[in-house]
PyMOL commands that place a pseudoatom at each C-alpha (Angstrom):
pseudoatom trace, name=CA, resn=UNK, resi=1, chain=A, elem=C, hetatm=0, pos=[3.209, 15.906, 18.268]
pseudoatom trace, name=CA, resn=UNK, resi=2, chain=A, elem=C, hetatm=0, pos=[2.384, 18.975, 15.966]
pseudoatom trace, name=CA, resn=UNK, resi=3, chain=A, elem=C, hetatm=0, pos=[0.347, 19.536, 13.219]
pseudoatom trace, name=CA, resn=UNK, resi=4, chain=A, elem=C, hetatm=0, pos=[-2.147, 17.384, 14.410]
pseudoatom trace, name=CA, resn=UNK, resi=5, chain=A, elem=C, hetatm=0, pos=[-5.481, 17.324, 14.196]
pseudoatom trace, name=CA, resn=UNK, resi=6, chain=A, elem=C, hetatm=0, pos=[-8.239, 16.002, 16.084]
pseudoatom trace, name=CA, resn=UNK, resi=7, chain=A, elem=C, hetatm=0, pos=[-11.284, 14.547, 14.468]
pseudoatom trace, name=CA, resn=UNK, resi=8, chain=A, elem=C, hetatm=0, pos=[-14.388, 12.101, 15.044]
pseudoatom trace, name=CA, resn=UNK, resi=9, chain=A, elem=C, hetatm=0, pos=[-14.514, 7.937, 13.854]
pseudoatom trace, name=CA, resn=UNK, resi=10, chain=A, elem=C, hetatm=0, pos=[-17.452, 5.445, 14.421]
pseudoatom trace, name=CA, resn=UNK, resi=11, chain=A, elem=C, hetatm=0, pos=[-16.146, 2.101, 14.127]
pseudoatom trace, name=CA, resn=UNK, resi=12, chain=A, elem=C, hetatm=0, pos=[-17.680, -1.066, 14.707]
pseudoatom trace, name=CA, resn=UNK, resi=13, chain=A, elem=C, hetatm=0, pos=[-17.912, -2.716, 17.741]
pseudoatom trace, name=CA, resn=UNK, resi=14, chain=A, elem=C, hetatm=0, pos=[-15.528, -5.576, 17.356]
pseudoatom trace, name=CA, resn=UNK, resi=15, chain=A, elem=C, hetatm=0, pos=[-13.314, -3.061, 15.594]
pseudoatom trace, name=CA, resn=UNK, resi=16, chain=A, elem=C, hetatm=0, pos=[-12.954, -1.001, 18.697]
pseudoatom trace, name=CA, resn=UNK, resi=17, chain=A, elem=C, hetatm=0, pos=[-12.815, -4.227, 21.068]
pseudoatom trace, name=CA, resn=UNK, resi=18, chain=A, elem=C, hetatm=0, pos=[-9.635, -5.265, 18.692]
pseudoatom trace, name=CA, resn=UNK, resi=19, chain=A, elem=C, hetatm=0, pos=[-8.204, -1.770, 18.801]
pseudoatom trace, name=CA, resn=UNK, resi=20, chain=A, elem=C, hetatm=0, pos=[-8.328, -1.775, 22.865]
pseudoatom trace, name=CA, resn=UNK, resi=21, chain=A, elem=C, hetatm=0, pos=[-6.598, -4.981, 22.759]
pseudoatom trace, name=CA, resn=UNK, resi=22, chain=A, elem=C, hetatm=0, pos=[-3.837, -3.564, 20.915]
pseudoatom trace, name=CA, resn=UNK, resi=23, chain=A, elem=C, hetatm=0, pos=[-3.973, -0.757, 22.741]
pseudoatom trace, name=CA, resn=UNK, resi=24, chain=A, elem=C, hetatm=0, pos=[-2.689, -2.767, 25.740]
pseudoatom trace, name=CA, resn=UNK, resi=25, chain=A, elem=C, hetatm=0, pos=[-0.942, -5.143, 23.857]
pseudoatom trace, name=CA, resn=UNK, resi=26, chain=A, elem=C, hetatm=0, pos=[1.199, -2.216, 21.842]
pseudoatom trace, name=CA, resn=UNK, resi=27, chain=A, elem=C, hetatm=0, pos=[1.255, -0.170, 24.774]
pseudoatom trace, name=CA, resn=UNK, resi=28, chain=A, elem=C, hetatm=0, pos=[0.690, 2.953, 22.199]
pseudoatom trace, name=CA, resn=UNK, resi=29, chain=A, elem=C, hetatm=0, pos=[-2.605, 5.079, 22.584]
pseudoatom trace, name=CA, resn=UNK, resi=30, chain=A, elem=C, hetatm=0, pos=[-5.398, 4.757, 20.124]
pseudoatom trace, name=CA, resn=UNK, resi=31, chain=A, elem=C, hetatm=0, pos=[-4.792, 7.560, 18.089]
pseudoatom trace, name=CA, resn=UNK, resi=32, chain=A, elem=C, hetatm=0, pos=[-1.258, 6.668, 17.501]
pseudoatom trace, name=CA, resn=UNK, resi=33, chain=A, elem=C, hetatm=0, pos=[-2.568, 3.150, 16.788]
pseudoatom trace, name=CA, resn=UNK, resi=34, chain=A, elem=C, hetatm=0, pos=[-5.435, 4.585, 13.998]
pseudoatom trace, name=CA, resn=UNK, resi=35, chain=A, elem=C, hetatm=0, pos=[-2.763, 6.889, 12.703]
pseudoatom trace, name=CA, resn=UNK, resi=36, chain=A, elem=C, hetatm=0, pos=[-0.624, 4.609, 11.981]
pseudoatom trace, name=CA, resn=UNK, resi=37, chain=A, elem=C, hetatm=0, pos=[-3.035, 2.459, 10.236]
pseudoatom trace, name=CA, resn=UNK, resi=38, chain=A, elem=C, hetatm=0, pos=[-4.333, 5.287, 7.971]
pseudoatom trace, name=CA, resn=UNK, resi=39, chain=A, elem=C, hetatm=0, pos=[-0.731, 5.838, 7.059]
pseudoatom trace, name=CA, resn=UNK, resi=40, chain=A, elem=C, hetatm=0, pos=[0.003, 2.402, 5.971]
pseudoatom trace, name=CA, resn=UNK, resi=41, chain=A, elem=C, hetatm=0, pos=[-3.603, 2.658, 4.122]
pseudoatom trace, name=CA, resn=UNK, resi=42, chain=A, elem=C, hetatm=0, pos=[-2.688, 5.723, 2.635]
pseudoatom trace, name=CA, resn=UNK, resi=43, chain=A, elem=C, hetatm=0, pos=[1.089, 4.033, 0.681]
pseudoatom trace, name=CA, resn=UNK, resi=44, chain=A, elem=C, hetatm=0, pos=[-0.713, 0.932, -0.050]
pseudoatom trace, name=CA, resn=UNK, resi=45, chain=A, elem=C, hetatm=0, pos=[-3.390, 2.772, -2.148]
pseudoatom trace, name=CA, resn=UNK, resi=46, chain=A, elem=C, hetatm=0, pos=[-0.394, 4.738, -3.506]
pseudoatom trace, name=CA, resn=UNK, resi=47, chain=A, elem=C, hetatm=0, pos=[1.471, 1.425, -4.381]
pseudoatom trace, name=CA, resn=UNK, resi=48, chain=A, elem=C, hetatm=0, pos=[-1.269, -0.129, -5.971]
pseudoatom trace, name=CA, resn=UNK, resi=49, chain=A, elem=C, hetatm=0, pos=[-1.880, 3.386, -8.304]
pseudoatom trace, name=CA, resn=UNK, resi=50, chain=A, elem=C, hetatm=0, pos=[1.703, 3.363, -8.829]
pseudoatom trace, name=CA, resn=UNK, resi=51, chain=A, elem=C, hetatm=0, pos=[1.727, -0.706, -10.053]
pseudoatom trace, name=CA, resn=UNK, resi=52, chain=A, elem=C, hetatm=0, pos=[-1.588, -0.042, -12.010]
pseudoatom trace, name=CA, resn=UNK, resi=53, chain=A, elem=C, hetatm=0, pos=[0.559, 2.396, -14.434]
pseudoatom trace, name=CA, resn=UNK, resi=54, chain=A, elem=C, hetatm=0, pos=[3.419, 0.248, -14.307]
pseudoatom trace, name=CA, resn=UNK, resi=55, chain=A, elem=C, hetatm=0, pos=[1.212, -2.813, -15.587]
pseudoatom trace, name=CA, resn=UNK, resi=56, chain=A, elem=C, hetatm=0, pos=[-0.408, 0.335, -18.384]
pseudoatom trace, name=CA, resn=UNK, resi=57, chain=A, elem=C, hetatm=0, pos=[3.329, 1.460, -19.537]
pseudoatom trace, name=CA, resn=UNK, resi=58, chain=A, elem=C, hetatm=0, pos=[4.275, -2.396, -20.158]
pseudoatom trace, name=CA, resn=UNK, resi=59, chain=A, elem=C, hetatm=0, pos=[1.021, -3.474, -21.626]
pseudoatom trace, name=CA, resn=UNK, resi=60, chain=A, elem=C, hetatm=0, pos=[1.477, -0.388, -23.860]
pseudoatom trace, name=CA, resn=UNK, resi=61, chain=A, elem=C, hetatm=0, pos=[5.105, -1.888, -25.122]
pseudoatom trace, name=CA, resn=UNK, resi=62, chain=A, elem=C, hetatm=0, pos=[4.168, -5.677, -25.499]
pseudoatom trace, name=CA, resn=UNK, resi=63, chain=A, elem=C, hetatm=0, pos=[4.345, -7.070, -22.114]
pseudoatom trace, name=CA, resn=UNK, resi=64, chain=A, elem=C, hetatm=0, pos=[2.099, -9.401, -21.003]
pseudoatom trace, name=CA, resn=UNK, resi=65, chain=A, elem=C, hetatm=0, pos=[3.702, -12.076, -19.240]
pseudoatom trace, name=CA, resn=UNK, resi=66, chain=A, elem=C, hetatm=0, pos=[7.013, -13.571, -18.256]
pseudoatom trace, name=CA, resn=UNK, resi=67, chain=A, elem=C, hetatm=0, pos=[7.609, -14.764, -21.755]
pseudoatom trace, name=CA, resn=UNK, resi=68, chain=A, elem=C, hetatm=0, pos=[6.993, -11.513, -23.371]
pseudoatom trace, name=CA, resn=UNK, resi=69, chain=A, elem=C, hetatm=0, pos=[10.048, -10.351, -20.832]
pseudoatom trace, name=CA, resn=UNK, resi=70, chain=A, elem=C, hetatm=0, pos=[12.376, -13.121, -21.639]
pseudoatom trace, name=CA, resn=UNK, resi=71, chain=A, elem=C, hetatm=0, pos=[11.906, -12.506, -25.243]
pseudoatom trace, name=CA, resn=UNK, resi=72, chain=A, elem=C, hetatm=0, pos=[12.388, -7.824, -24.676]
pseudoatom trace, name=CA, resn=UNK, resi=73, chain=A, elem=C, hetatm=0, pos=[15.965, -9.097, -22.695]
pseudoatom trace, name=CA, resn=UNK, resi=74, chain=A, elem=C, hetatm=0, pos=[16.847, -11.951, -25.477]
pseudoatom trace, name=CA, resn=UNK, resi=75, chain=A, elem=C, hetatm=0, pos=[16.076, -9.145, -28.025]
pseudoatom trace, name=CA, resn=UNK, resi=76, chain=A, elem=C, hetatm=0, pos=[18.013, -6.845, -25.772]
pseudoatom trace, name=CA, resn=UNK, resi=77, chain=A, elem=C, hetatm=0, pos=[21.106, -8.947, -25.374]
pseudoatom trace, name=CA, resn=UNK, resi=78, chain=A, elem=C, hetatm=0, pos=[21.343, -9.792, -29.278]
pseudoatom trace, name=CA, resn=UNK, resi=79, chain=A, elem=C, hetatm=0, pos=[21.450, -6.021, -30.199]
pseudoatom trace, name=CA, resn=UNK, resi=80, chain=A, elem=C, hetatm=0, pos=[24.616, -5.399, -28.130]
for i in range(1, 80): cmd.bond("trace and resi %d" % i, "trace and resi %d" % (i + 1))
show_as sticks, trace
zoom trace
């Protein structure tokens, strides 16, 4: 792997027990385990930024509920 750096974690006991276990159980090496953890971390906080302006934009135009999106497509439809 390159472009990799190397760098230091303290983790909790049980935390490390678990990550041995799937160390064996994954039959992947802990930093490949961690790594791909952080990644998955890393999109999920994107995602949620991401659906935290989505849930601003449609706030900002009306939408607050499945109602309020039946009536935008209703509205929608009768204009065509």
């Amino acid at each position: 792997m390159k472009n990799v750096q190397a760098i230091t974690v303290t983790i909790p006991n049980e935390l490390a027990a678990e990550l041995n276990r799937l160390q064996k159980t994954e039959m992947k090496n802990c930093s490949s385990i961690v790594a791909e953890a952080l990644k998955e971390y890393v999109e999920w906080r994107q995602f949620k930024g991401f659906q935290r302006e989505a849930a601003a934009a449609v706030r900002a135009i009306g939408v607050y509920d499945e109602s309020d999106v039946e009536r935008i497509i209703h509205e929608f439809r009768a204009g065509k």
